[in-house]
C-alpha positions in Angstrom: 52.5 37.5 -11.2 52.9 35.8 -8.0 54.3 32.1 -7.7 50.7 30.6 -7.9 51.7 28.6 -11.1 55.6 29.2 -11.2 56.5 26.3 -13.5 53.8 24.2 -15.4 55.9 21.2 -16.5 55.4 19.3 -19.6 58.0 16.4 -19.2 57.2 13.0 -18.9 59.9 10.9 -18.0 63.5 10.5 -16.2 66.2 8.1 -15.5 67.9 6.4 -13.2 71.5 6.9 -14.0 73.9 6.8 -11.3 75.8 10.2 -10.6 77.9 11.5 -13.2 81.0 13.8 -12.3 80.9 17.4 -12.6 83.5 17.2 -15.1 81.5 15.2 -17.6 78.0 17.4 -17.5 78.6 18.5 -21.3 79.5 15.2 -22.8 76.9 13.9 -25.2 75.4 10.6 -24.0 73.2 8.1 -26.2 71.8 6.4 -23.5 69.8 9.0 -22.3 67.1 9.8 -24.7 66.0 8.1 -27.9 67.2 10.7 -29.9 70.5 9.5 -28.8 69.8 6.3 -29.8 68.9 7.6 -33.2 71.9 9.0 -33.7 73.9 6.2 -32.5 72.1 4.2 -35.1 73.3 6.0 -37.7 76.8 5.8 -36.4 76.7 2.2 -36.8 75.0 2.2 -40.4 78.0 4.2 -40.8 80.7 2.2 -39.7 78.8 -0.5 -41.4 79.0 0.8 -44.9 82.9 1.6 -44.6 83.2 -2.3 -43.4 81.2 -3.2 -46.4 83.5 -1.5 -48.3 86.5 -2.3 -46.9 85.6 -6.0 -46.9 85.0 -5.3 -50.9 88.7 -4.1 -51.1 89.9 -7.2 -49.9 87.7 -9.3 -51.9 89.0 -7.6 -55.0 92.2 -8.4 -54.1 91.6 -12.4 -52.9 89.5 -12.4 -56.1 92.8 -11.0 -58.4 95.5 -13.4 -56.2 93.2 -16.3 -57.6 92.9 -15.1 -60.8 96.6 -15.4 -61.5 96.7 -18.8 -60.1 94.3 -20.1 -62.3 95.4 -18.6 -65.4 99.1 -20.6 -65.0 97.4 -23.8 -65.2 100.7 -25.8 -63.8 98.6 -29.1 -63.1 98.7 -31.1 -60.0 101.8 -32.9 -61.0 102.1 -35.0 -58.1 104.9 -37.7 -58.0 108.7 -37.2 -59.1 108.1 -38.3 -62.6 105.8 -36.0 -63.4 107.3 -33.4 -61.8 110.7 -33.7 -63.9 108.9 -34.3 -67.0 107.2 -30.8 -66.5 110.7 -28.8 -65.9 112.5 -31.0 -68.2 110.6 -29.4 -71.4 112.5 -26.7 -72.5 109.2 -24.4 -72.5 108.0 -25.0 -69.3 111.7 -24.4 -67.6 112.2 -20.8 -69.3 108.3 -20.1 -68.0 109.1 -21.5 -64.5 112.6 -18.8 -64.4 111.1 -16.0 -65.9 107.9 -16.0 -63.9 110.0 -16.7 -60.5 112.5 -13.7 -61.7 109.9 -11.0 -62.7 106.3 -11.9 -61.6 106.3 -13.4 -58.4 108.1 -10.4 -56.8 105.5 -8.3 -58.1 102.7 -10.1 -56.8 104.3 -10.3 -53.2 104.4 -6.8 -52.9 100.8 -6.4 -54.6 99.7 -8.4 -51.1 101.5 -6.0 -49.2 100.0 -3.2 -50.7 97.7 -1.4 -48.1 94.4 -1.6 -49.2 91.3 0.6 -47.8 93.1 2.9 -45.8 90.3 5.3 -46.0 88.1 3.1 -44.8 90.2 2.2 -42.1 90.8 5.7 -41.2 87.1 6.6 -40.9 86.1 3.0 -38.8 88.9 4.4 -36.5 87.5 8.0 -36.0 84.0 6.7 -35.8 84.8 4.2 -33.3 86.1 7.2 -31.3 82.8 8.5 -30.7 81.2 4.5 -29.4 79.2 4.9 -26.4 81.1 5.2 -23.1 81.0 2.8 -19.7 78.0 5.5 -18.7 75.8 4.9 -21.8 76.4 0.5 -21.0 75.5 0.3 -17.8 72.3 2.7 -18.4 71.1 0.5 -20.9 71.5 -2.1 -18.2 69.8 -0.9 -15.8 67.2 0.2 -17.7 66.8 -3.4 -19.1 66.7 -4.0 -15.5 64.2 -1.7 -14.5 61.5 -3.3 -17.7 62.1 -6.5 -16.5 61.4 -5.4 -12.7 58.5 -2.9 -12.9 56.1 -5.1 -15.4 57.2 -8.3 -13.8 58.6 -9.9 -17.4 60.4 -13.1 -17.0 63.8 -13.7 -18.7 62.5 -16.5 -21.1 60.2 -13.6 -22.3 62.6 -11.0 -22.8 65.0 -13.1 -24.6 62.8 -14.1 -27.1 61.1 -10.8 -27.9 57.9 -10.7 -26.2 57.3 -7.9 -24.1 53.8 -8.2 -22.2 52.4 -10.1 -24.8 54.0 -8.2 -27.9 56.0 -10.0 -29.9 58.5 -8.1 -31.7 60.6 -9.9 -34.5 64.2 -8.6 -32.4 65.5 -11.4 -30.0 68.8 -11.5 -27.4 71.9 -12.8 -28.8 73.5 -15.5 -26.3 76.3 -11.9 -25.7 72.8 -10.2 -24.9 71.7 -12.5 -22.3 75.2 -13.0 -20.9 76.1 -8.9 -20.3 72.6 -8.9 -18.0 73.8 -11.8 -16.5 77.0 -10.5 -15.6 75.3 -7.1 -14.5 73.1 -9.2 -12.3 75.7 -11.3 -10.8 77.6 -8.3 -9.6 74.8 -6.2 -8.1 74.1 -9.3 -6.2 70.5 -10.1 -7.9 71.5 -14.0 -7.9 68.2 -15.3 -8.9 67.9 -13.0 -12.0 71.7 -13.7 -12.0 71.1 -17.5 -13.0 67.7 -16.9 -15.2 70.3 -15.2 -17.6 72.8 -17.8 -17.4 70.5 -20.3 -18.1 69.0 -18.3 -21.4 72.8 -17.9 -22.3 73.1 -21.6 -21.9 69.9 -22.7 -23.7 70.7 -20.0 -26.7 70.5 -21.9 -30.0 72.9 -21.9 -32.2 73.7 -18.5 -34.3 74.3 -18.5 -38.1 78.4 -18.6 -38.4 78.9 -19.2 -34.6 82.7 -20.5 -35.4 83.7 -17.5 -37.5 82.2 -14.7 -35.2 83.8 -16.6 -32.0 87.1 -16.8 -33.5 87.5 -13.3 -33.8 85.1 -12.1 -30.3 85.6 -15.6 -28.1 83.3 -18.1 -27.3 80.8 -16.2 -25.1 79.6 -19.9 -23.1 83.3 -20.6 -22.2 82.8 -21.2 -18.3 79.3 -19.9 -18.6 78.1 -23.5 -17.3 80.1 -23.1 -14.1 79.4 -19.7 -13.6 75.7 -20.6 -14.0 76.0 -23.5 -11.1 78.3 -21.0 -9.3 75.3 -18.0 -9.0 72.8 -20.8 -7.9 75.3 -22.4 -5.3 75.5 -18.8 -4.0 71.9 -18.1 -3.6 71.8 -21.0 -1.7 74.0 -20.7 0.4 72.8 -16.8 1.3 69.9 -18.2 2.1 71.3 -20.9 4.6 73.0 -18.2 6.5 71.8 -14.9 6.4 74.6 -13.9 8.1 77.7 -14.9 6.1 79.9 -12.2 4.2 79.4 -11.8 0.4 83.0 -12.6 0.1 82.8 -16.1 2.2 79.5 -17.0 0.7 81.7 -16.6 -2.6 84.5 -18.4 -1.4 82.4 -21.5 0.2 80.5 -21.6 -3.6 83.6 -22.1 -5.4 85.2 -24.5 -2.6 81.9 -26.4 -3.3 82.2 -26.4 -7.1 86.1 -27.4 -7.1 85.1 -30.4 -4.9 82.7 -31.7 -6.7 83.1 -34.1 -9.1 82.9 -32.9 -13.0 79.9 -35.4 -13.4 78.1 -34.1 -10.4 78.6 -30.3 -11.5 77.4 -31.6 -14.8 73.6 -32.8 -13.1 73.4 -29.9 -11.0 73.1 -27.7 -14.0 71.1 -29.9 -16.3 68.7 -30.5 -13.5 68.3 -26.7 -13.5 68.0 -25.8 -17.3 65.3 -28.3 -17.3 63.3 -26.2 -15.1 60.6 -23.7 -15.9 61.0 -19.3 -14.5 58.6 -20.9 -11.6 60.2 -23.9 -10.7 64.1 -22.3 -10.6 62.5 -19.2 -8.9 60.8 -21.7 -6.1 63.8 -23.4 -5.8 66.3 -20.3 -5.4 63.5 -18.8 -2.2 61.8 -16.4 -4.6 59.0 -14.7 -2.5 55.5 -14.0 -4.1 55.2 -10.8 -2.6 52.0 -8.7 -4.2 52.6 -6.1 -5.9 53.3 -2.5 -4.6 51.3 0.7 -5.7 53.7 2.0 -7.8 54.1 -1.4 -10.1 50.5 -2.2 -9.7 49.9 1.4 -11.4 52.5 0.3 -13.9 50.7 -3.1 -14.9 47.1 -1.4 -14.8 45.9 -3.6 -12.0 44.4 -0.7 -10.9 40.7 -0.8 -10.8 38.7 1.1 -13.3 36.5 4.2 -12.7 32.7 3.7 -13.9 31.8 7.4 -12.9 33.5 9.3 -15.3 32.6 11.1 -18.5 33.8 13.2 -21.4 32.8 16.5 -22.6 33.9 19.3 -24.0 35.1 22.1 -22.0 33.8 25.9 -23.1 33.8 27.4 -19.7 37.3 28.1 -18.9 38.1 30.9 -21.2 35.8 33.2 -23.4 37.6 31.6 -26.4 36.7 28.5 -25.3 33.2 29.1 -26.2 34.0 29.6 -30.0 36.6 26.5 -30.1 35.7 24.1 -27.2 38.4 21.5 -25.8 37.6 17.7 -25.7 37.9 16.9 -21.6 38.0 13.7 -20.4 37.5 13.2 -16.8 40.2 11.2 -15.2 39.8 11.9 -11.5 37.1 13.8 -9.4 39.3 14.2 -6.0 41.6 15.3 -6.6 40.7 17.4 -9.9 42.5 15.4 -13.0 41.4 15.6 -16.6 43.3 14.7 -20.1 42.7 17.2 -22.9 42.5 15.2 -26.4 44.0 16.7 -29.4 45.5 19.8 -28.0 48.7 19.6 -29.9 49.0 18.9 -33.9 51.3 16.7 -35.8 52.3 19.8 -37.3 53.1 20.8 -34.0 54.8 18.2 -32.5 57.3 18.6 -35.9 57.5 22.1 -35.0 58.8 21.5 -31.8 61.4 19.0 -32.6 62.4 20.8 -35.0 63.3 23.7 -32.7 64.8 21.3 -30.2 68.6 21.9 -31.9 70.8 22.2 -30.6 69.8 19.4 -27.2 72.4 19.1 -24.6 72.3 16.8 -21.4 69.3 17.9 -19.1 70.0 17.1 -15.7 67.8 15.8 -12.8 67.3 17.6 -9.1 66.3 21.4 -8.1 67.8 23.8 -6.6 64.5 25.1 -5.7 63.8 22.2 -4.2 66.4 22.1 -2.0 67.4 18.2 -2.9 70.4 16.7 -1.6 71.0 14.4 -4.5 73.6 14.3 -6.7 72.8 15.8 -10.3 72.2 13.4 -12.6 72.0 12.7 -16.5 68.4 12.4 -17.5 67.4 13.5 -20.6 68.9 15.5 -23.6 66.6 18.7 -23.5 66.8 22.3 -25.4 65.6 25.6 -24.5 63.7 28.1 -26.2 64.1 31.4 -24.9 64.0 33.9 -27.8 59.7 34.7 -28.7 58.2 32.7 -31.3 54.7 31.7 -32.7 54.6 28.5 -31.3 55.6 29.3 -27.9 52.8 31.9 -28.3 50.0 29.3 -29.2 51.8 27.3 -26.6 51.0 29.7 -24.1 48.0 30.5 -24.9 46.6 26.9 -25.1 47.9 26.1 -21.5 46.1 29.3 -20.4 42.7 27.5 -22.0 43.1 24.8 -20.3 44.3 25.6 -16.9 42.3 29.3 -17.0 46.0 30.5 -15.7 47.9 33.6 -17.3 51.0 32.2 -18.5 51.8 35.2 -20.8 54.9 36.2 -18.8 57.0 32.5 -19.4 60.5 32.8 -20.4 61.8 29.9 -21.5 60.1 26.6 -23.0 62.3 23.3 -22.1 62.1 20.7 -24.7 63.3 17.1 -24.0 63.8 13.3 -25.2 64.0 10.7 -23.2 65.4 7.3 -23.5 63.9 3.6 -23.5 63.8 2.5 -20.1 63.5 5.8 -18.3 61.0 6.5 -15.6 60.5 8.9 -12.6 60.2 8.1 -9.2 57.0 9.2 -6.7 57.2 12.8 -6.0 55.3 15.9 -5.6 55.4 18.8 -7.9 54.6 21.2 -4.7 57.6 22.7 -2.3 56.5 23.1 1.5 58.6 22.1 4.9 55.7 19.5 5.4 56.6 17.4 2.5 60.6 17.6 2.6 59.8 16.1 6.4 57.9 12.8 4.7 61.4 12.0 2.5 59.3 11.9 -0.7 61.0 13.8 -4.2 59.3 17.2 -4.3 60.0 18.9 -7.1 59.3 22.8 -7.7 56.3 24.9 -6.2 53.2 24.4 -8.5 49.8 24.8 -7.8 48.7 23.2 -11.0 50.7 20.3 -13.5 50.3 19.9 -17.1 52.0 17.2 -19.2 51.9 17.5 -23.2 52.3 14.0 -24.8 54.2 14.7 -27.7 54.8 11.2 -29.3 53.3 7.8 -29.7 54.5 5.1 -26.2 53.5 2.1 -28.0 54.4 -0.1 -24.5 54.8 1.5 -20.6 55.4 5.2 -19.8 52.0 5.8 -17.9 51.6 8.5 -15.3 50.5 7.0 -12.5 48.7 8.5 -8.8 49.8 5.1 -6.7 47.7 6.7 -3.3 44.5 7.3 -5.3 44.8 4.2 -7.8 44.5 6.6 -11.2 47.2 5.2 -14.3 46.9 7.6 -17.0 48.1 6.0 -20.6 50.0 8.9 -22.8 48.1 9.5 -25.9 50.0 11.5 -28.5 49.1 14.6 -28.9 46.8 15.2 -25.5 47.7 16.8 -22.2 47.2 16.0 -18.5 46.5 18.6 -16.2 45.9 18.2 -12.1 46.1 20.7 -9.1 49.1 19.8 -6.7 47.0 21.9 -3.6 43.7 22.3 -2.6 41.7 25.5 -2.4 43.3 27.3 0.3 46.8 26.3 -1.3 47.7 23.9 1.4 49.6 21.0 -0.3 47.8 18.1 -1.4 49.7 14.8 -0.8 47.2 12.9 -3.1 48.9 14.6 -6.1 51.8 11.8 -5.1 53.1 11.1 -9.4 55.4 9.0 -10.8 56.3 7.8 -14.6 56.6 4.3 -15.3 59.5 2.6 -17.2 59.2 3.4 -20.8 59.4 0.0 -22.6 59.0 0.6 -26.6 59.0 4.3 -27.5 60.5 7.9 -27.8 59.1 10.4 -25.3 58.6 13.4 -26.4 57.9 16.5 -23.9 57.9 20.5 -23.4 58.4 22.3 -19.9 58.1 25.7 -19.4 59.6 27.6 -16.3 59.2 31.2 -15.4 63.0 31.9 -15.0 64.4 35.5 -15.5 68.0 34.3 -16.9 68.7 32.2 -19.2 69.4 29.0 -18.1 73.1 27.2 -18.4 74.0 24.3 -20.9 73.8 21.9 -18.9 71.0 22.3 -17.2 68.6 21.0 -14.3 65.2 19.4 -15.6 62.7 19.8 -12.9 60.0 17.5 -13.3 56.4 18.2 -12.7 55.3 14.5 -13.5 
């Protein structure tokens, strides 16, 4: 078989993780995929229920120290004369030795007595396995990237609601600090202070002074870091051509010279203010929206000259068991098969997806120049089985392509937040000239959506204005070329962020080795 369909790629999304070394390609990270996140979960629930425990241990032993107070029923005996009177009966003064001599000894060791060792043990070894400075700032960025691509103000996020979803999870006020902070130092100054200033309008949490004793008070200096980030912005936008480090220095000059009561109207003026007003304020430019985020908001306009049918022309099976086909795009050729995969199915292949290690973005076939990057936590399925048969054979339905001869089926989670950049799943001199992503050779694409996206994740063509939503359980399938298998640069793809949601997908690649642990996923999305 020639290369006319070398890889038909059923993954859906990717992220933007900054470049991992070499040396940490088979570490297990939980930022990565929801799966991850699953498993993190549990960690927690975990380390929760030793805590619990733990906490019950030291109860029992408060509980017993107050027992034996209570049951010697001394009296308050509060001036000398009482006092005396109380030692001076004969009863009381043997009590008072013997209790001193033999009991109190005992009961000072009993409080020295480690207690829930076990548990102590096991928080210890679990804590060994928390997530690592890569799996934080992913979940920063990523946080980053949802706010960015669907255009959701702070105020929103804080609170819960997600383009007008209201989920019953809000920030804490150490939530809205950390992308604050994350803000601040990559220089995002206006996001920066829209942080600070949900930080500073958090209300109060249930048993603030207990949790701050032991973690800090999370708004100490918060107020003049929050008057620091808008001073900044300012003054960048003063004098374009000031230093980040003198822009700094001149903002905390400012700040120290100003008088405590002056500081303190500068930031009540601005957490008076609305997202619009501070954004005005700090030079925000309304610039429209481009392509790729106007596919990602479905601005795009809607088609009116499309139908469904069912398709019983592709192969001769076809005509006894015909596939729903909904037309998506004339031209280019796109169309979404419903119902293609089963919940059975799906199971199936999650089930098989053990054991997942990291899946890694770039191509060596596509000659990228990229670092390799963390992406996803994928398996592979090399050895035969029945459903990488009906696998096969249903992509061979669909596209009318014989894909008999596949080797290996990729498997892969993704995380909340992840997304994939523009590319093209076709491989010619032409398009690495354009400095666009290309990714693999294919004629044809096909993505399986193998889970529910409640929010985001749509595969979007920004050049021909088409946003497809995943549907669980459907595919997408497109030509990357036209007729005479010249490249076609309309098949231009990208993933938007996932916001609420696991992504599940399946990739298959014609490869004649089996591929390494850690291994490259090479998109065709």
């Amino acid at each position: 078989m020639t290369r006319l369909f070398a890889y038909i790629c059923l993954i859906v999304l990717v992220q933007d993780s900054h470049s991992v070394d070499p040396a940490n390609y088979f570490k297990d990270y939980y930022s990565s995929s929801v799966l991850g996140l699953l498993n993190l979960f549990e960690l927690e629930r975990e380390f929760m229920d030793n805590f619990i425990v733990y906490a019950d241990v030291l109860q029992e032993k408060v509980d017993n120290l107050k027992m034996y107070i209570d049951s010697l029923d001394r009296g308050m005996h509060e001036n000398h004369k009482e006092r005396e009177g109380f030692v001076s009966n004969p009863l009381n003064a043997f009590g008072l030795i013997r209790r001193l001599h033999q009991e109190w000894p005992k009961w000072q060791n009993y409080t020295k007595k480690p207690l829930g060792v076990a548990q102590l043990t096991a928080m210890e070894e679990l804590l060994s396995k928390a997530p690592e400075p890569f799996d934080m700032t992913e979940s920063l960025k990523s946080m980053d990237r949802i706010e960015r691509a669907y255009d959701l103000p702070a105020s929103h996020i804080a609170r819960g609601l997600l383009q007008n979803k209201q989920y019953d999870t809000q920030l804490s006020v150490r939530d809205c600090l950390a992308l604050a902070q994350h803000k601040y130092e990559s220089g995002d100054y206006i996001r920066a202070s829209m942080w600070y200033r949900e930080a500073l309008r958090h209300s109060g949490e249930p048993n603030a002074e207990i949790i701050n004793s032991v973690l800090g008070n999370p708004l100490d200096g918060v107020d003049l870091q929050f008057a620091r980030t808008i001073v900044i912005r300012g003054l960048g936008l003063s004098d374009h051509s000031m230093s980040r480090e003198t822009i700094h220095e001149l903002a905390s000059n400012f700040l120290n010279q100003s008088s405590p009561r002056d500081v303190k109207i500068f930031i009540s003026h601005y957490l008076r203010q609305s997202d619009e007003q501070i954004g005005n304020e700090l030079g925000t430019v309304q610039t429209p929206p481009t392509a790729h985020e106007s596919g990602c908001r479905g601005l795009f306009p809607k088609r009116t000259n499309l139908v469904c049918r069912y398709n019983s022309t592709t192969t001769p099976f076809l005509r006894l068991a015909p596939l729903k086909m909904e037309e998506v795009n004339h031209d280019p050729y796109i169309v979404m098969y419903h119902q293609v995969l089963s919940d059975r199915e799906m199971e199936e292949m999650k089930q098989l997806a053990r054991p997942m290690t990291n899946g890694m973005s770039g191509s060596e076939m596509a000659n990228l120049t990229e670092p390799l990057e963390i992406v996803a936590r994928v398996a592979w399925l090399i050895e035969a089985s029945p459903f990488r048969e009906r696998l096969n054979l249903r992509i061979g339905d669909m596209t009318g392509f014989d894909v008999s001869d596949f080797k290996a089926l990729q498997l892969a989670n993704f995380g909340v937040g992840s997304y994939f950049k523009a590319h093209y799943d076709y491989r010619t001199e032409r398009v690495n000239d354009l400095g666009v992503t290309e990714l693999g050779d294919r004629t044809g694409s096909i993505i399986f959506y193998a889970s529910e996206v409640p929010q985001g994740g749509a595969t979007i063509f920004p050049d021909i204005q088409v946003t497809v939503t995943p549907q669980k359980g459907n595919s997408l399938f497109w030509f990357n070329t036209f007729d005479d298998s010249t490249p076609d640069p309309r098949s231009l793809h990208a993933i938007c962020p996932v916001i609420a949601g696991s992504r599940w997908s399946e990739c298959s690649h014609n490869y004649q080795m089996a591929p390494p642990m850690a291994t490259n996923v090479s998109e065709a999305l």
